[in-house]
C-alpha positions as CSV (number, residue, x, y, z in Angstrom):
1,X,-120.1,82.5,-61.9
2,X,-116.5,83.0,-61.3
3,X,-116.6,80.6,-58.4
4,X,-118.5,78.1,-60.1
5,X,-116.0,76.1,-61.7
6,X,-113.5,75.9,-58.7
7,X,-116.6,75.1,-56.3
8,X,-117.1,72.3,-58.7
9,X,-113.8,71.3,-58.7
10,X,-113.1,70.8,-55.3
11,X,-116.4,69.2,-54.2
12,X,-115.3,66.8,-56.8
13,X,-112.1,66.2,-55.3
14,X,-113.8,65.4,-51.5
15,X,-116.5,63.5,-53.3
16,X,-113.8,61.3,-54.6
17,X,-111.8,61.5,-51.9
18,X,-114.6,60.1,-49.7
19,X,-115.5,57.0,-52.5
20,X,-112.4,56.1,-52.4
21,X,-112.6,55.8,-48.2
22,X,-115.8,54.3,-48.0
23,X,-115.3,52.1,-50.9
24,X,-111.9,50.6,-49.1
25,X,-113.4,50.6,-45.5
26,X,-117.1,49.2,-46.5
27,X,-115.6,46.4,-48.5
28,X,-112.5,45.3,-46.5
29,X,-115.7,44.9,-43.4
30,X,-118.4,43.1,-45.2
31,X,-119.8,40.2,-44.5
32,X,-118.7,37.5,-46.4
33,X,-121.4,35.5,-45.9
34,X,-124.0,37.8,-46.7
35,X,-122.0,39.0,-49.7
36,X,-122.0,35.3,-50.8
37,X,-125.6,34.9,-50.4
38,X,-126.5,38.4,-52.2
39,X,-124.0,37.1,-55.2
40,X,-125.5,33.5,-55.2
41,X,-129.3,35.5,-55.8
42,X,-127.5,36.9,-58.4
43,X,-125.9,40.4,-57.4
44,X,-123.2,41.7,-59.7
45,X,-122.4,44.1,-57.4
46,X,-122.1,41.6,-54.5
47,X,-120.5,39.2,-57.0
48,X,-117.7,41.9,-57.8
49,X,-117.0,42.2,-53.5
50,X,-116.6,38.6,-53.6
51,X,-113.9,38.4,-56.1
52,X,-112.2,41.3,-53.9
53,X,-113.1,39.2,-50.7
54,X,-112.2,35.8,-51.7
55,X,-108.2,36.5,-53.9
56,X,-105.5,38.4,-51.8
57,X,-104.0,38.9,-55.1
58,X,-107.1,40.7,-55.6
59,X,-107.5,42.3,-52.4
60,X,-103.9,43.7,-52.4
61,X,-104.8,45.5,-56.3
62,X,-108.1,46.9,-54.6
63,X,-106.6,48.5,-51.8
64,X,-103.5,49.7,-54.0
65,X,-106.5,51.1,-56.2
66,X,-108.3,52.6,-53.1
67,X,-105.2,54.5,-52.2
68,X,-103.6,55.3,-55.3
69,X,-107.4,57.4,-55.6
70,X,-106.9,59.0,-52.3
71,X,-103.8,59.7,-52.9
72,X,-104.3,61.9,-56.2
73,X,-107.3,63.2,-54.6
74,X,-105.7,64.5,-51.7
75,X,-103.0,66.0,-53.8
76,X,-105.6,67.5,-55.7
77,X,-107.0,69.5,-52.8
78,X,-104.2,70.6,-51.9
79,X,-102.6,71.8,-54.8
80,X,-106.0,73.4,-56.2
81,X,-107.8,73.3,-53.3
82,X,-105.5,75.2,-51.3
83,X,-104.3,77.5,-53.5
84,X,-107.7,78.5,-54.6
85,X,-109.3,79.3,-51.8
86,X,-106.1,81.3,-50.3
87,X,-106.8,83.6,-53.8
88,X,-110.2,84.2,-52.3
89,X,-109.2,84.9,-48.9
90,X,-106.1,87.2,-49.8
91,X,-108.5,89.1,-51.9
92,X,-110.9,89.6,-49.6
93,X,-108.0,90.6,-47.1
94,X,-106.6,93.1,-50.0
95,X,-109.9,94.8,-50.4
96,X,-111.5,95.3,-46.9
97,X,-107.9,95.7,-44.9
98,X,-105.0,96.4,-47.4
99,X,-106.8,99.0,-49.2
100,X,-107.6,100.7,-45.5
101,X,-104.1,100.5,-44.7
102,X,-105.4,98.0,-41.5
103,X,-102.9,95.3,-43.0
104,X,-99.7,95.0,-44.9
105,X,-99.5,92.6,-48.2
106,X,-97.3,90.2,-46.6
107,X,-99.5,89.9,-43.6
108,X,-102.6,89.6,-46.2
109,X,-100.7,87.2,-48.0
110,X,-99.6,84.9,-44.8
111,X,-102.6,85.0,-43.0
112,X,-104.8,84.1,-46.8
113,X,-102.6,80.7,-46.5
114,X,-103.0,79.9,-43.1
115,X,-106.9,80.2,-43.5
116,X,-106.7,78.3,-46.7
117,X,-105.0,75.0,-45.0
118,X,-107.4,75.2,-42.3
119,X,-110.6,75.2,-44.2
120,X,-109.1,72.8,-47.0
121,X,-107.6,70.6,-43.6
122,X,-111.4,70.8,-42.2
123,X,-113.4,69.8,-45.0
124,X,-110.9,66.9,-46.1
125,X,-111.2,65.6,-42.8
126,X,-114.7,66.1,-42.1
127,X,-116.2,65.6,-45.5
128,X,-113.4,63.5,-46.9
129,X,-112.6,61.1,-44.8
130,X,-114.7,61.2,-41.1
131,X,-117.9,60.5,-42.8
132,X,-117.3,58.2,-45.7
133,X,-115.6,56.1,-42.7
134,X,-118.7,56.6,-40.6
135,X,-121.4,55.2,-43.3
136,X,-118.7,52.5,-44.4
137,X,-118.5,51.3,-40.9
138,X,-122.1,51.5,-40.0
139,X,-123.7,49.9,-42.8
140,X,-120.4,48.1,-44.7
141,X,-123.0,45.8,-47.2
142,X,-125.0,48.2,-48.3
143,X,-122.0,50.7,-48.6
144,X,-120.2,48.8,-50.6
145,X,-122.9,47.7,-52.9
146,X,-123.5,51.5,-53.9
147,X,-120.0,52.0,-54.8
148,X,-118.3,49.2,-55.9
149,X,-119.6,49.9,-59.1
150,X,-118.3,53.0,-60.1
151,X,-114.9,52.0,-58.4
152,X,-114.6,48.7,-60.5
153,X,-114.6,51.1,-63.5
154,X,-112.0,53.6,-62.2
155,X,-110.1,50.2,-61.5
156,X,-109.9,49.2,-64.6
157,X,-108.8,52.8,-66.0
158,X,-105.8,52.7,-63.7
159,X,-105.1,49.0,-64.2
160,X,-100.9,49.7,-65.8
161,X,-100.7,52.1,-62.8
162,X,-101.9,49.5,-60.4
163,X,-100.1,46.5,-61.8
164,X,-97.0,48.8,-61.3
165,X,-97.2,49.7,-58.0
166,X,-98.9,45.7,-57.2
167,X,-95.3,44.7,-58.8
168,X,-93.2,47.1,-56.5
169,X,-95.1,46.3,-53.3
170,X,-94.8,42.5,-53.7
171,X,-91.3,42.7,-54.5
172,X,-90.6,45.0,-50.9
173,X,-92.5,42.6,-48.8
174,X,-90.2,39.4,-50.1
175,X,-87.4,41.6,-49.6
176,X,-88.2,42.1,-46.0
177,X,-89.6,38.6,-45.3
178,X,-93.1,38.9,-45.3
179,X,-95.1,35.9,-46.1
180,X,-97.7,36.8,-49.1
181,X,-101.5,36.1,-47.9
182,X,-103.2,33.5,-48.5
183,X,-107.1,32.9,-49.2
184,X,-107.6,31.2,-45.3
185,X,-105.5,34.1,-43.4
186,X,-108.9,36.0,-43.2
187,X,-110.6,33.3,-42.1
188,X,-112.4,33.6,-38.9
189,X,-110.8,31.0,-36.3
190,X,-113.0,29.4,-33.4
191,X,-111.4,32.1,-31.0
192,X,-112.8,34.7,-33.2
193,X,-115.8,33.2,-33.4
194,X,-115.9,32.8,-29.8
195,X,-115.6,36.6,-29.1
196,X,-118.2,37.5,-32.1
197,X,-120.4,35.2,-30.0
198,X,-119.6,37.0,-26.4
199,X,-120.0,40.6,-27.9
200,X,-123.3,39.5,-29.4
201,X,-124.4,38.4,-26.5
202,X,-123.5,41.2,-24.4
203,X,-125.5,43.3,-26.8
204,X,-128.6,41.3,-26.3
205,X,-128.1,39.6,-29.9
206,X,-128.0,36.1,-29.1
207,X,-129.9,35.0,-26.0
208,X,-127.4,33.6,-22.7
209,X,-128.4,29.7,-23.5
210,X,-127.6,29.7,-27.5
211,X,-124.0,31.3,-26.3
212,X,-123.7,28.4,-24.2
213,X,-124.6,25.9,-26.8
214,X,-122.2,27.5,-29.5
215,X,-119.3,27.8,-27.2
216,X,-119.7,24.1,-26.0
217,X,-119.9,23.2,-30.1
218,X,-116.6,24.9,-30.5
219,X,-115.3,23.2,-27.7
220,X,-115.8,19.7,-29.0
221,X,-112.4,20.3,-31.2
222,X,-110.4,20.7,-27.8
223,X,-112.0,17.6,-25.6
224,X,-111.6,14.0,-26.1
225,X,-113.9,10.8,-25.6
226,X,-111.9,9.9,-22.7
227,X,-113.4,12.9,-20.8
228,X,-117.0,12.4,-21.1
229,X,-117.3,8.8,-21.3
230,X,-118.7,6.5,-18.8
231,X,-115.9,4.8,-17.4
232,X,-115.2,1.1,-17.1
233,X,-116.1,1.0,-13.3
234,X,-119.5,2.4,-14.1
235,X,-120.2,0.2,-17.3
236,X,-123.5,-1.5,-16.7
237,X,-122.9,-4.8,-19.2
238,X,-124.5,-8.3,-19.9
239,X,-122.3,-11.7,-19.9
240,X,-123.0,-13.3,-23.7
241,X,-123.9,-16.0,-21.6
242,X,-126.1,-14.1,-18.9
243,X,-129.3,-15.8,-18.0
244,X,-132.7,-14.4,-19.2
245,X,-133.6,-13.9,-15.7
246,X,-130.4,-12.0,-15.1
247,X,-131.0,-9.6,-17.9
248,X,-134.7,-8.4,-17.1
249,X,-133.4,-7.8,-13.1
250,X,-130.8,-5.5,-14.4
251,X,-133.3,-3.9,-16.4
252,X,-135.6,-3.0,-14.6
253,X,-133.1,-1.8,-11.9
254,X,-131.1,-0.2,-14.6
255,X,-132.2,2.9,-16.5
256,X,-130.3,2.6,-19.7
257,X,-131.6,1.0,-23.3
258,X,-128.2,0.1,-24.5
259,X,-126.0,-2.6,-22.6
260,X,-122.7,-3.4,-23.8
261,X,-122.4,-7.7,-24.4
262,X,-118.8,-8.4,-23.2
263,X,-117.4,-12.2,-23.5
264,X,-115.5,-13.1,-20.5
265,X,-114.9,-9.5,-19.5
266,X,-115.6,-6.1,-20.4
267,X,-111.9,-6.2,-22.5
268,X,-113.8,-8.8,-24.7
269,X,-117.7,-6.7,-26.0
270,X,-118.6,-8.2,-28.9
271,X,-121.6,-5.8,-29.7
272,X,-124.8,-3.6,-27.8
273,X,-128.0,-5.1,-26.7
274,X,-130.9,-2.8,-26.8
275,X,-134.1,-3.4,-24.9
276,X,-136.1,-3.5,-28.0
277,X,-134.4,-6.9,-28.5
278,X,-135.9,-8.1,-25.2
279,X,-139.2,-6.8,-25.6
280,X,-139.6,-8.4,-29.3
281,X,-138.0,-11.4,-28.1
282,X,-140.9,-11.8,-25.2
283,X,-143.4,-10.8,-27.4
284,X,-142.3,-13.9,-29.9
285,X,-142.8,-15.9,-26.4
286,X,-141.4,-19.5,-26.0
287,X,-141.7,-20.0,-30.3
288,X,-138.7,-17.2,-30.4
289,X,-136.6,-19.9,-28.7
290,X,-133.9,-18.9,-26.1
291,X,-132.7,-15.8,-25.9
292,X,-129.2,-15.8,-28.3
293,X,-126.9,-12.3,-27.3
294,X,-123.9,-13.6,-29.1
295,X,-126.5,-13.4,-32.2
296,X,-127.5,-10.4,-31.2
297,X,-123.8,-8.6,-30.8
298,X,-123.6,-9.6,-34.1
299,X,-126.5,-7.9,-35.5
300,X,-125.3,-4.5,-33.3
301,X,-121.7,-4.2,-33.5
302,X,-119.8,-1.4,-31.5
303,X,-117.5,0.9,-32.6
304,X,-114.1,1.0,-31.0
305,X,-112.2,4.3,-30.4
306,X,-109.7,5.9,-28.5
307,X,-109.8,7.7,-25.7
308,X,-107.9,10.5,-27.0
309,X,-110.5,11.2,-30.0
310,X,-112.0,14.6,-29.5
311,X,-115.8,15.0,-29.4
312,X,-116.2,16.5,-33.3
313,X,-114.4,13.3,-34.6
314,X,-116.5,11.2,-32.1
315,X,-119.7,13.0,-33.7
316,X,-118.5,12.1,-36.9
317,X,-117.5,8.7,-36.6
318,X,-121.4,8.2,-34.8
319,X,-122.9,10.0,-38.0
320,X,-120.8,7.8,-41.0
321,X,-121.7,4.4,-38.7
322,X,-125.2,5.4,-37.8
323,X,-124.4,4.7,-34.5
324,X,-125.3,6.0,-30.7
325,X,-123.0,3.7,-28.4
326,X,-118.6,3.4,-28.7
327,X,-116.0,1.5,-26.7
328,X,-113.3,3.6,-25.8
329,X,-109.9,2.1,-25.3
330,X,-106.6,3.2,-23.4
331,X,-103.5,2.9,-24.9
332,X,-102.4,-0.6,-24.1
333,X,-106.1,-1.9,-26.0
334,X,-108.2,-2.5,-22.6
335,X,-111.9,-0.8,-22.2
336,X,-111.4,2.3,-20.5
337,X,-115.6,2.9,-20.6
338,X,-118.1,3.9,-23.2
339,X,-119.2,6.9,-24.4
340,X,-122.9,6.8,-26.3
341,X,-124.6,9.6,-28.7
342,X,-126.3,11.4,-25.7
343,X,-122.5,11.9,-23.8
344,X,-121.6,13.9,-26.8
345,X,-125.6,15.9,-26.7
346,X,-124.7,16.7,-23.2
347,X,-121.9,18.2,-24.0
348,X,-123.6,20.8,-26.1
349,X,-126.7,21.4,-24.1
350,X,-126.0,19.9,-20.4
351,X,-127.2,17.5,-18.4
352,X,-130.5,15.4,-20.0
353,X,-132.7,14.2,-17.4
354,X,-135.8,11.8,-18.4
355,X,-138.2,9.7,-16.4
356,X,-136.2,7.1,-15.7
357,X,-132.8,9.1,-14.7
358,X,-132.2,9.3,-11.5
359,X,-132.1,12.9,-10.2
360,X,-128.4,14.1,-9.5
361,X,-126.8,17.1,-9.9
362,X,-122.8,16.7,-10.9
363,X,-122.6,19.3,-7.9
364,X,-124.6,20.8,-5.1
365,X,-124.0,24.2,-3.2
366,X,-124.3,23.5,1.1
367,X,-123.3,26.8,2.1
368,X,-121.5,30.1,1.2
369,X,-118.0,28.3,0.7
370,X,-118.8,24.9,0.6
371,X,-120.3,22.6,-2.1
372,X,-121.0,19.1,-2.6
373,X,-119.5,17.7,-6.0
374,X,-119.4,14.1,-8.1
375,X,-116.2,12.6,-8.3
376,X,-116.7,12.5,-11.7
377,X,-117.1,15.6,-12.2
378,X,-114.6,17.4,-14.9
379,X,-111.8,19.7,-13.1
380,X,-112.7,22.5,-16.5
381,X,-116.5,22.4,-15.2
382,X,-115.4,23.0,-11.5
383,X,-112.8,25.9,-12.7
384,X,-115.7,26.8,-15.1
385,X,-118.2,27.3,-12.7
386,X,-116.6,28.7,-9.5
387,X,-113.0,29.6,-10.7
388,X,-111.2,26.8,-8.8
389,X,-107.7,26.4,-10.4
390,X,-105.8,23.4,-10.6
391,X,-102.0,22.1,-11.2
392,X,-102.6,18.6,-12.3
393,X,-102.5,17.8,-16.3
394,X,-103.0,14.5,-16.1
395,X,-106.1,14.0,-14.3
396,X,-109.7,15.1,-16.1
397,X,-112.4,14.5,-12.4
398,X,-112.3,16.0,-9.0
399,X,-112.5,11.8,-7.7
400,X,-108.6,11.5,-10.2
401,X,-107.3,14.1,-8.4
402,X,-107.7,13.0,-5.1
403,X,-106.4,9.9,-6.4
404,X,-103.3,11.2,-8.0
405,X,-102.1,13.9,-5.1
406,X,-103.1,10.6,-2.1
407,X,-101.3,8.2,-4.5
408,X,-103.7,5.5,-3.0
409,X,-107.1,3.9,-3.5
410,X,-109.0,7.4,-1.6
411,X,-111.3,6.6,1.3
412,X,-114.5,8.1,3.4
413,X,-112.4,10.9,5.5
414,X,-109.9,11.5,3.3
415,X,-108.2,15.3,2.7
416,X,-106.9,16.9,-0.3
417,X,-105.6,20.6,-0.2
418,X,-104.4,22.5,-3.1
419,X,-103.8,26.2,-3.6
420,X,-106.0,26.8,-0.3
421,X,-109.1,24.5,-1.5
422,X,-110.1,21.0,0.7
423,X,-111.3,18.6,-1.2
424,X,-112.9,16.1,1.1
425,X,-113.8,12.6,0.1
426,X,-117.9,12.0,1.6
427,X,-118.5,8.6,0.1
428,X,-117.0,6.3,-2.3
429,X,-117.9,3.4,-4.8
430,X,-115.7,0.7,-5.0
431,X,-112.7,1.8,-5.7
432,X,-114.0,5.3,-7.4
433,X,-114.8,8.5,-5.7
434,X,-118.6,9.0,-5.7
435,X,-118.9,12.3,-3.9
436,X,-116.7,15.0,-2.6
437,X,-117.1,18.0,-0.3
438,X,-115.3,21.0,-1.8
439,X,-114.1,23.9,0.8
440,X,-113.7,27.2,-0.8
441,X,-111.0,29.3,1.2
442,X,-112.0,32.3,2.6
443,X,-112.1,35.8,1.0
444,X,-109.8,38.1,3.0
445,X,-111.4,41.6,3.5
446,X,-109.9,44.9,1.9
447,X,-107.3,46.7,4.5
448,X,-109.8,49.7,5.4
449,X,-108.2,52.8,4.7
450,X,-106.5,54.5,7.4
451,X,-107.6,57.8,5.9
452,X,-111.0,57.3,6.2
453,X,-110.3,57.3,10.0
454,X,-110.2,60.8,10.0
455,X,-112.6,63.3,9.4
């Protein structure tokens, strides 16, 4: 019975020891998300995480209050804990090897302390802090559900001591410069998010395609309009005063349902015709009248952009408009091209073929170092996909670089080299590059080692 009491004593101090660990650890790594969900089904015990979670002026008093406990636990055990169990051991000592004459007192008394700090150091570690780590880390919700509790309550008994020692911190970190935290430093930035989304991958979380489609999504912040549109070259558009006749031949040899309506020239659009317009308009038959597209551009008006909008504004500005079709314009107010509601889709999932696109890949491998790309195609999809750097920042396609390092209109034959690549022009359109023939350079072999020469 003797033992009892200091038994209890210091398996209170680890047990303490340990809340106060876990408590700190389990909180600090919790979910916010699922902590706000848990509070908003009406948790207390999530609700009191949240405040913790969501007020650095509360985080900082938590974590003061999580460490002023280990603190005077860990004195505890060693004070008590220590001396206690060095009384045990030197009487042991005293009665099986002092009383023999196998040991001297000081020798008992020396080697009782040296015990006592390793079994004390070995259960504080172990018991104390190892573990409650362990469960905090592995399970951090439910961890901190179980013991925020019982913690809020010990917060509030040591509130004076913690407003104290909240007073002195703050006051140390101004002195030395340190900005105080706000509620968005913990916030979890697209990189972050990006990496969350790679590791979850890698551990067979997420499957390969949904990574894809969230790192494209997070991309949209860092791209602009003037990358994905069609550009003015390409525009397939109807004259306001185009012929009826005009307008089903391009249909039908077209594979769009939008068509820009320009007056004059494609500087000038006034508005979209869709092909639902054409279809009601021959269903009416000659009681419709003639077919009016300045009416029409009217009755669809576009809207106009820059090309330096990024994708998630471009999204944006389609969703408050209701619309699925933009002119984009340069800086000096000319058409640059269009960019419609599927541009920005492709973005996110790739390329969307239907029944009526034609079927062309934006590249095509021919051999082992040799591929077959649009001119079109983005220079950050050719570096994506095969590694290719480039030193040009003001070019987006494979066809403007070619452009910009010949400083002329490029023609069939025409060679590009750059950092050991060929880029060799195949066919143009107009005055575009249509399609390119990309020579990787070779991969030089590994020096064999001499070494291995001899045997």
């Amino acid at each position: 019975m003797e033992y009892l009491l200091p038994v209890a004593i210091i398996a209170a101090l680890i047990f303490f020891n340990g809340l106060f660990v876990a408590v700190e650890f389990a909180v600090v790594a919790s979910s916010r998300a699922r902590m706000s969900q848990l509070a908003t089904a009406g948790s207390s015990s999530a609700a009191k995480v949240m405040r913790v979670l969501t007020d650095p002026t509360g985080q900082t008093r938590f974590i003061i209050m999580a460490q002023l406990g280990i603190t005077l636990s860990s004195l505890g055990l060693g004070m008590y804990g220590e001396h206690t169990i060095a009384e045990w051991i030197l009487s042991l000592l005293e009665h099986y090897g002092v009383e023999r004459g196998l040991i001297s007192v000081a020798a008992a008394h020396s080697a009782a302390l040296v015990l006592a700090i390793a079994v004390m150091t070995y259960l504080h570690v172990v018991l104390g802090e190892v573990m409650p780590k362990s469960l905090a880390l592995q399970a951090p919700e439910s961890t901190a559900l179980r013991v925020i509790g019982p913690v809020w309550l010990i917060e509030r008994v040591f509130s004076p001591a913690i407003f104290v020692l909240n007073v002195i911190a703050r006051a140390i970190t101004r002195a030395c410069g340190v900005p105080e935290r706000s509620a968005h430093d913990h916030m979890v930035s697209p990189q972050d998010l990006e990496m969350i989304v790679e590791e979850s991958s890698e551990e067979g979380l997420i499957a390969p395609s949904e990574q894809l489609y969230i790192e494209n999504i997070l991309d949209m912040r860092e791209r602009t309009v003037g990358q994905v549109m069609t550009p003015r070259t390409r525009i397939e558009g109807i004259s306001v005063d185009e012929s009826e006749r005009a307008i089903l031949q391009l249909v039908r040899q077209s594979n769009h349902s939008r068509y820009p309506i320009y007056d004059g020239d494609l500087d000038r659009i006034l508005g979209f015709f869709h092909i639902k317009d054409l279809a009601r308009h021959l269903q009416r038959g000659a009681d419709g009248g003639p077919l009016d597209l300045r009416k029409m551009a009217q009755s669809r008006p576009v809207t106009v952009v820059p090309e330096t909008l990024s994708l998630d504004q471009m999204l944006g500005r389609f969703r408050a408009e209701k619309g699925a079709l933009a002119v984009v314009i340069d800086e000096f107010g000319g058409t640059a091209g269009i960019v419609t509601f599927e541009d920005l889709l492709e973005e996110v999932v790739g390329e969307i073929q239907d029944e009526f696109d034609a079927e062309r890949a934006p590249f095509e491998i021919v051999s082992e170092r040799r591929l077959r790309v649009d001119g079109s195609l983005l220079l950050d999809e050719l570096n994506q996909h095969f590694g290719i750097d480039y030193d040009e920042e003001e070019v987006d396609t494979v066809g403007g670089l070619i452009m910009s390092r010949l400083g002329r209109i490029p023609a069939v034959g025409d060679v590009v080299e750059l950092n050991g690549v060929r880029y060799v022009v195949e066919q143009v359109a107009g005055r575009a590059v249509d399609s390119v023939l990309v020579e990787l350079p070779e991969v030089e072999a590994e020096p064999a080692d001499p070494e291995k020469n001899f045997t």
